[in-house]
N, C-alpha and C positions, 0 to 999 in steps of 0.2 A: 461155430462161427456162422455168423447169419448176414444175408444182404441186406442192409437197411435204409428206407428213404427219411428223411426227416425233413420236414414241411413248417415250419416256421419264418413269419416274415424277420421279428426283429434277430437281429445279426450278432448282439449277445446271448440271447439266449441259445440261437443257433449255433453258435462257434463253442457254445457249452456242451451241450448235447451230443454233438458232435463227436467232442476229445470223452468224452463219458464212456458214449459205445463205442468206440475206439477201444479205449482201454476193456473192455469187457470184451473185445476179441473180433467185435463185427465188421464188416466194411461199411462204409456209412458214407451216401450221396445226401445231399441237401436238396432243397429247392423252397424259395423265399415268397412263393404265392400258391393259388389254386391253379391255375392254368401251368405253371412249372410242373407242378408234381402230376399230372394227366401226362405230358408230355414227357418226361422220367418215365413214366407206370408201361409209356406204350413201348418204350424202349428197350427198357433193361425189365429181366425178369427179378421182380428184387423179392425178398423173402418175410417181411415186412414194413410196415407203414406207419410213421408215427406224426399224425396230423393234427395239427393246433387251429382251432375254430376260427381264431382272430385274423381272418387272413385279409390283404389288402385290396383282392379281387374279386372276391367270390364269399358268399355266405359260407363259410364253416360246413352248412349241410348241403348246402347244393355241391357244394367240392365231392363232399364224400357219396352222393347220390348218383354224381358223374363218374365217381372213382368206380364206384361197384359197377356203373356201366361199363367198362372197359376191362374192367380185373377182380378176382375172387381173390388177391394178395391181402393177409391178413391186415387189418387197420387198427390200432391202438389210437386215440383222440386225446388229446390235453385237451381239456375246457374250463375254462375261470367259472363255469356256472355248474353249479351244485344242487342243481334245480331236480327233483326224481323227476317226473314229467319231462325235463329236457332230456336227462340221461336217457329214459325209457326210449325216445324218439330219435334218438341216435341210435342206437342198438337196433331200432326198428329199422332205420337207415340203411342199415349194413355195417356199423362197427364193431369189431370182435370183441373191444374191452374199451376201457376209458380210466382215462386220470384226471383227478380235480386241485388244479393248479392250487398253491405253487405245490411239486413236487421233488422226491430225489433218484437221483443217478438210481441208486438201487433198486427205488419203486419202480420205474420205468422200468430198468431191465430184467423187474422178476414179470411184469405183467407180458414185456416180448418172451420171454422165455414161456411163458403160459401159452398165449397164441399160437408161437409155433408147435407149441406140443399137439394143439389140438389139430390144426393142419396140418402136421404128418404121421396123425395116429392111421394105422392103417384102415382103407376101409373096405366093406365085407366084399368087394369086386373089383375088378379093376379094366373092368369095360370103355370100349370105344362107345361115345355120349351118343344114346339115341343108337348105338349099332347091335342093339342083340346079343349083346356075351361074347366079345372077343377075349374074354378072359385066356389068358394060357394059348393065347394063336401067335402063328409066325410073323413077324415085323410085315405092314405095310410098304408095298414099293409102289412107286408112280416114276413111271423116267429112272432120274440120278436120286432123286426122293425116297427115304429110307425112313418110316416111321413105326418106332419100336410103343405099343399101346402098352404093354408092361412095364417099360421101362420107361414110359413117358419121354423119350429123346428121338429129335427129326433129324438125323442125316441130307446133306444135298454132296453129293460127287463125294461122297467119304469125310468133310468135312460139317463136325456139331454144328445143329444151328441152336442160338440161345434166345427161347420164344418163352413168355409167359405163360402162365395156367391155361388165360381165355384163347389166347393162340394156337397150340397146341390141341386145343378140345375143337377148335373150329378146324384148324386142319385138318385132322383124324377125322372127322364128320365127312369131310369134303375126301377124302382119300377114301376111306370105307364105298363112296358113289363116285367114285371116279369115273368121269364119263357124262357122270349126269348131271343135268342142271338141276339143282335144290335152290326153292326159294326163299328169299330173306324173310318172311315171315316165320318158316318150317325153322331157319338157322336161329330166329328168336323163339322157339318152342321148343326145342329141341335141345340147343347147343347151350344160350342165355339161362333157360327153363325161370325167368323172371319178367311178369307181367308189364313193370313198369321202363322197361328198358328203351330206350329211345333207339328207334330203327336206325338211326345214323353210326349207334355202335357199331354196327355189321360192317359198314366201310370203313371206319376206323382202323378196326381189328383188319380188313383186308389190306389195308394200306399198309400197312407195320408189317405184316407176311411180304407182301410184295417186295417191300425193302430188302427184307432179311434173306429173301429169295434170288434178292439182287436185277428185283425187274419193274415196269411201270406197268400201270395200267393201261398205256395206251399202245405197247410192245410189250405183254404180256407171252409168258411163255404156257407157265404150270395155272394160272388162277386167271381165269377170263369171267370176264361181264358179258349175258347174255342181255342186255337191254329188254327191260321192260317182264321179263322173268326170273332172274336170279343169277346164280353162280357154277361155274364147273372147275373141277380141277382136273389137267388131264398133263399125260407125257406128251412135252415136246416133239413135233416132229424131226 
């Protein structure tokens, strides 16, 4: 059973899709434009993506160019265009696989069952991003903050928190330098490790932790803004 978002504006074909991975066992969120599913993505750690180009707000690729800006959650694409050339530029984009409309229930979910395979094949390490080989070390603590790098799961006061891929990796970044301010270029080099990334991810992604954290940024406890240099995570006093 997989978390799945589905990203379709019209409302039949959405309410179809839907009851489809439904029945094939997934849990299954919707959202009916571009700007919906960025707002989903930053929310819920969903486990894949299945995004329809014809959206009502947003070019089809600019969606999924801002998608990869916020999340490495795998993406499957319906597109009416059967163009090689487009295909190509979507993949180049950041989509994991594609469907060329119209399609069936089946198709679809043997292509999600493909992507997820290949994001949770294991892989050769399992290192804190940018930290040197925490392979095989003792959970991370900061304060009430418990971050297991093996186990990829953030603890706050005993209770899970449920963070995304890119959340978790900026976490751990920022918990590995606890104390230190790292700047948001280094956290796009580092953490992003993609060139075309628009620097406003970094706040993004901060704002969603802060949430989930249960704090603002302007009563911040664990994740502060040093102005004009970067960011620290540090224990509450």
């Amino acid at each position: 059973m997989a978390s799945v978002l589905v990203v379709e504006d019209d409302p039949v074909i959405r309410s179809s899709l839907i009851e489809a991975l439904t029945a094939f066992g997934h849990v299954v969120r919707s959202a009916a434009d571009g700007f919906g599913c960025l707002r989903e993505v930053t929310r819920i750690p969903f486990d894949a993506v299945v995004l329809d180009l014809g959206l009502p707000d947003l070019d089809g690729g600019d969606a999924l160019r801002m998608l990869r800006g916020i999340s490495q959650v795998p993406v499957v694409v319906a597109t009416a265009r059967d163009d090689e050339t487009e295909i190509i530029r979507l993949l180049n984009s950041g989509a994991d696989d594609y469907l060329v409309k119209p399609f069936s229930a089946g198709q679809l979910e043997a292509r999600i069952a493909a992507v997820l395979r290949r994001s949770q094949a294991p892989r050769p390490r399992t290192a804190t991003p940018g930290g040197g080989g925490r392979a095989g070390a003792a959970p991370l603590r900061v304060g009430d903050l418990q971050i297991d790098v093996r186990a990829r799961t953030v603890e706050l006061a005993g209770r899970e928190l449920a963070l995304t891929r890119r959340e978790f990796d900026l976490l751990a970044y920022l918990a590995v330098r606890a104390g230190t301010v790292v700047s948001k270029q280094e956290l796009l080099t580092e953490v992003w490790r993609e060139p075309y990334v628009d620097d406003q991810t970094v706040h993004v992604h901060l704002s969603a932790l802060r949430r989930k954290l249960g704090e603002r940024a302007s009563r911040a406890r664990y994740l502060h803004t040093v102005r004009g240099v970067g960011f620290k995570l540090v224990a509450p006093r």
